[in-house]
C-alpha positions in Angstrom: 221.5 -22.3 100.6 218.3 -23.7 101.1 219.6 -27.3 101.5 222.0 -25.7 104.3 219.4 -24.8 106.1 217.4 -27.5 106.3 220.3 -30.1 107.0 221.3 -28.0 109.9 217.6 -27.3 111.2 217.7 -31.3 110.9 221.0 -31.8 112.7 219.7 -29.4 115.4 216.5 -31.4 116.0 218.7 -34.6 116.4 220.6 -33.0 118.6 217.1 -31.7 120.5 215.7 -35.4 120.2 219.3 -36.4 122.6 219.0 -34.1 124.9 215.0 -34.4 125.7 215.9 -38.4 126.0 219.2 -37.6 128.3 216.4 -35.0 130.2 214.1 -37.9 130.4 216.8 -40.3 131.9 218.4 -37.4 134.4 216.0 -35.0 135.3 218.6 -32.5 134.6 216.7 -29.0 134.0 219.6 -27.9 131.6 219.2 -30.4 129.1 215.5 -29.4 128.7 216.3 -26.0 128.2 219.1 -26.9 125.5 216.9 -29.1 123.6 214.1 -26.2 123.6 216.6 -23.9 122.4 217.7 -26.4 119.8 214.5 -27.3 118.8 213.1 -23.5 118.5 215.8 -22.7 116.3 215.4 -25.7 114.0 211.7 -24.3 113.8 212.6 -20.6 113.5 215.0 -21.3 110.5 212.6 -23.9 108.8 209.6 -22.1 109.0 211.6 -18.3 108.0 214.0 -20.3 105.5 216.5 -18.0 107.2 220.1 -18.9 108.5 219.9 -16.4 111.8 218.0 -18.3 113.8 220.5 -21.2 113.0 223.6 -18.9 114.4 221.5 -17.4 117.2 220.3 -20.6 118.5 223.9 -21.9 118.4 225.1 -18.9 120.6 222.2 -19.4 122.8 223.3 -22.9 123.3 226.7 -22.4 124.2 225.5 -19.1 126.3 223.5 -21.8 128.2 226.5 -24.4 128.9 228.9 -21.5 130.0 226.1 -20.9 132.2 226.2 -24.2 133.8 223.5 -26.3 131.8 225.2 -28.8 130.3 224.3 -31.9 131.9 228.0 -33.1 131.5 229.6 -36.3 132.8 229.9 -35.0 137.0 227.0 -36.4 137.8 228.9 -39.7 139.2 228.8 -43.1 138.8 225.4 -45.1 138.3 224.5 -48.0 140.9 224.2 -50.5 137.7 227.9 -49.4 136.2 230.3 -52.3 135.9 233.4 -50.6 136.9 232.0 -48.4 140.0 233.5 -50.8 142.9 236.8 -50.9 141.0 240.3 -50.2 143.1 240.9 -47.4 140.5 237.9 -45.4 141.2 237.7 -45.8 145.3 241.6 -44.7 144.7 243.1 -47.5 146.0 245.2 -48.5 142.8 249.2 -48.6 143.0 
């Protein structure tokens, strides 16, 4: 069970790494606050070699994004995308 724990506790600090960079890139406060929450729980678990803090921080996570923290994809189109002054997306295709 150890092993668990610690490949999880790893996965969740990947996964706190991503959203700290997407943070970094979007200035989106809920990305920060997911990445804490991943990254506290990684530690909690680690340093308690328990798998609660695991589950909790996973419920706290998805508590978060029903809440509206997810930075998601409607944010819109960046200037420097190649397909933003396509027909499709200023809804002029046929």
């Amino acid at each position: 069970m150890e092993i668990v724990i610690y490949v999880i506790a790893a996965v969740f600090a990947l996964l706190a790494a991503a959203l700290v960079f997407t943070w970094w890139r979007n200035r989106h406060s809920g990305a920060l606050l997911l990445a804490m929450t991943y990254l506290v729980a990684a530690g909690l678990a680690v340093m308690m070699n328990e798998w609660w803090p695991l589950v909790l921080g996973f419920l706290s996570a998805w508590a978060l994004r029903l809440m509206g923290m997810d930075p998601g994809l409607a944010q819109g189109a960046r200037p420097d995308d190649k397909h933003a002054g396509d027909a499709i997306s200023r809804g002029k295709a046929e």
